[in-house]
C-alpha positions as CSV (number, residue, x, y, z in Angstrom):
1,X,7.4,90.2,70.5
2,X,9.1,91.7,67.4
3,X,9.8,88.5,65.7
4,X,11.2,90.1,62.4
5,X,13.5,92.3,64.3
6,X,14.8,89.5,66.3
7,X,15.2,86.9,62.8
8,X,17.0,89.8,61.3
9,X,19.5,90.0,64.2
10,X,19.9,86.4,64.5
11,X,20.5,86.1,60.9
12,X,23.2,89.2,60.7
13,X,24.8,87.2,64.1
14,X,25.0,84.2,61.7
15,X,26.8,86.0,58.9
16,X,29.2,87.3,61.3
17,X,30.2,83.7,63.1
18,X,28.2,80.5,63.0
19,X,30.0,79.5,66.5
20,X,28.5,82.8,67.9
21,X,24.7,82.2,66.7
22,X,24.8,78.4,67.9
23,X,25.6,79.9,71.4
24,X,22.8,83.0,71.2
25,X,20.4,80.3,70.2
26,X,21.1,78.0,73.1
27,X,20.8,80.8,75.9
28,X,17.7,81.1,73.8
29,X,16.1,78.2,73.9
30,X,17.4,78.4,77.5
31,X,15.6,81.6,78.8
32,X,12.5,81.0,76.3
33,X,12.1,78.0,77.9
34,X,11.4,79.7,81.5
35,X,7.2,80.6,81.8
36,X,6.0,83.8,80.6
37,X,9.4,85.1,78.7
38,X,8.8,87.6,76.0
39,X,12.1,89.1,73.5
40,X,12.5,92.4,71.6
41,X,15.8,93.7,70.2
42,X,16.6,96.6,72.0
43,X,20.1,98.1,72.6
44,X,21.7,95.9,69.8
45,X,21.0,92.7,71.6
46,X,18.0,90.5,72.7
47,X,16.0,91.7,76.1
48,X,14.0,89.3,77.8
49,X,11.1,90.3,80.0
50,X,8.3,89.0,82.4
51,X,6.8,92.3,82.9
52,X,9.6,94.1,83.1
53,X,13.3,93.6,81.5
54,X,15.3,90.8,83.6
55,X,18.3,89.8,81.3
56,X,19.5,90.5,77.2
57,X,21.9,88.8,75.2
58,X,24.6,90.8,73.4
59,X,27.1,89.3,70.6
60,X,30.6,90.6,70.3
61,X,33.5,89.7,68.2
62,X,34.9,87.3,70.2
63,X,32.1,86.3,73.0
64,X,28.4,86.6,73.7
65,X,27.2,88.4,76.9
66,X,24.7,87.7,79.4
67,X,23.7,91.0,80.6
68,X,21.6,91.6,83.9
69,X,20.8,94.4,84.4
70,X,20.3,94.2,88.0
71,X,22.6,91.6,88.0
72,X,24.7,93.7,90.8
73,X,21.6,91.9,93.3
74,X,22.1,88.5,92.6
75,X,23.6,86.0,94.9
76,X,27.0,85.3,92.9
77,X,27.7,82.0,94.5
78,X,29.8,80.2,91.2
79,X,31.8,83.6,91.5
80,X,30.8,84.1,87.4
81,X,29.1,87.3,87.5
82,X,31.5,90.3,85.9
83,X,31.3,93.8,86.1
84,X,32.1,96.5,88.7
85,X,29.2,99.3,87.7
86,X,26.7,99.6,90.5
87,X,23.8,97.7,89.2
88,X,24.8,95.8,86.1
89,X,26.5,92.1,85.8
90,X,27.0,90.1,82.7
91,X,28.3,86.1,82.1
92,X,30.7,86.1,79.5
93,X,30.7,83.5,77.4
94,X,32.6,81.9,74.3
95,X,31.3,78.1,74.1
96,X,28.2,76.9,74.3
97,X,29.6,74.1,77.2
98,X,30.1,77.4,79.4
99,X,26.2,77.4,79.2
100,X,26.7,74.8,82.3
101,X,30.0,75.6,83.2
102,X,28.8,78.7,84.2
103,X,25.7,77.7,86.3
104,X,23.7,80.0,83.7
105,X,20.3,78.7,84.3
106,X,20.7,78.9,88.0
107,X,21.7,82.9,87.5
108,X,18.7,83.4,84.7
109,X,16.2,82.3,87.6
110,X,17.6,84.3,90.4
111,X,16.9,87.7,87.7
112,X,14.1,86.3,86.6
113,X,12.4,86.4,90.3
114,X,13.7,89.5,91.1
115,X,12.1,91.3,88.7
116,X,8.8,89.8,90.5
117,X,9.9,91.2,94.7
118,X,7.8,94.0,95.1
119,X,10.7,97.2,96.1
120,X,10.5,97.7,100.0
């Protein structure tokens, strides 16, 4: 885990908009919080792995994005998944009550375990 890379982005995230950071740090606290989660800056946003890459968070100007990039897999019963490409899916969000709104913790599971199904 790259620590100093991942303060450093956090802290330019906080320059930019302190609404913005709060809502990075919950998803956060959120994915940390699931067993065996490491992060790593990568691609201009936060990657989280167990094993292998299952989801990232990405700040823009005017939202923060919960990428998966297999996310084209995943049940999509709350109809919140975006994105037409043929494997990813992101959650787009712009307040940290979208957090539930969104059902994100239900989504963050489903990638999580995938990453763990062994390819037929």
């Amino acid at each position: 885990m790259s620590i100093d890379r991942v303060t450093k982005l956090l802290e330019d995230i906080r320059l930019l908009s302190e609404d913005r950071f709060k809502l990075v740090q919950s998803l956060r606290k959120l994915i940390l919080g699931l067993e065996g989660i490491s992060e790593e800056v990568k691609y201009g946003g936060i990657l989280f792995a167990e094993g292998k890459p299952f989801c990232g968070i990405f700040s823009y100007a005017n939202h923060v994005s919960l990428e998966f990039g297999a996310g084209a897999a995943l049940p999509d019963k709350h109809k919140v998944l975006e994105g037409e490409g043929k494997l990813r899916r992101h959650i787009k969000l712009t307040a940290i009550r979208d957090i539930e709104s969104k059902h994100v913790r239900e989504y963050l599971v489903l990638a999580q375990k995938a990453t763990k199904k062994p390819k037929p």
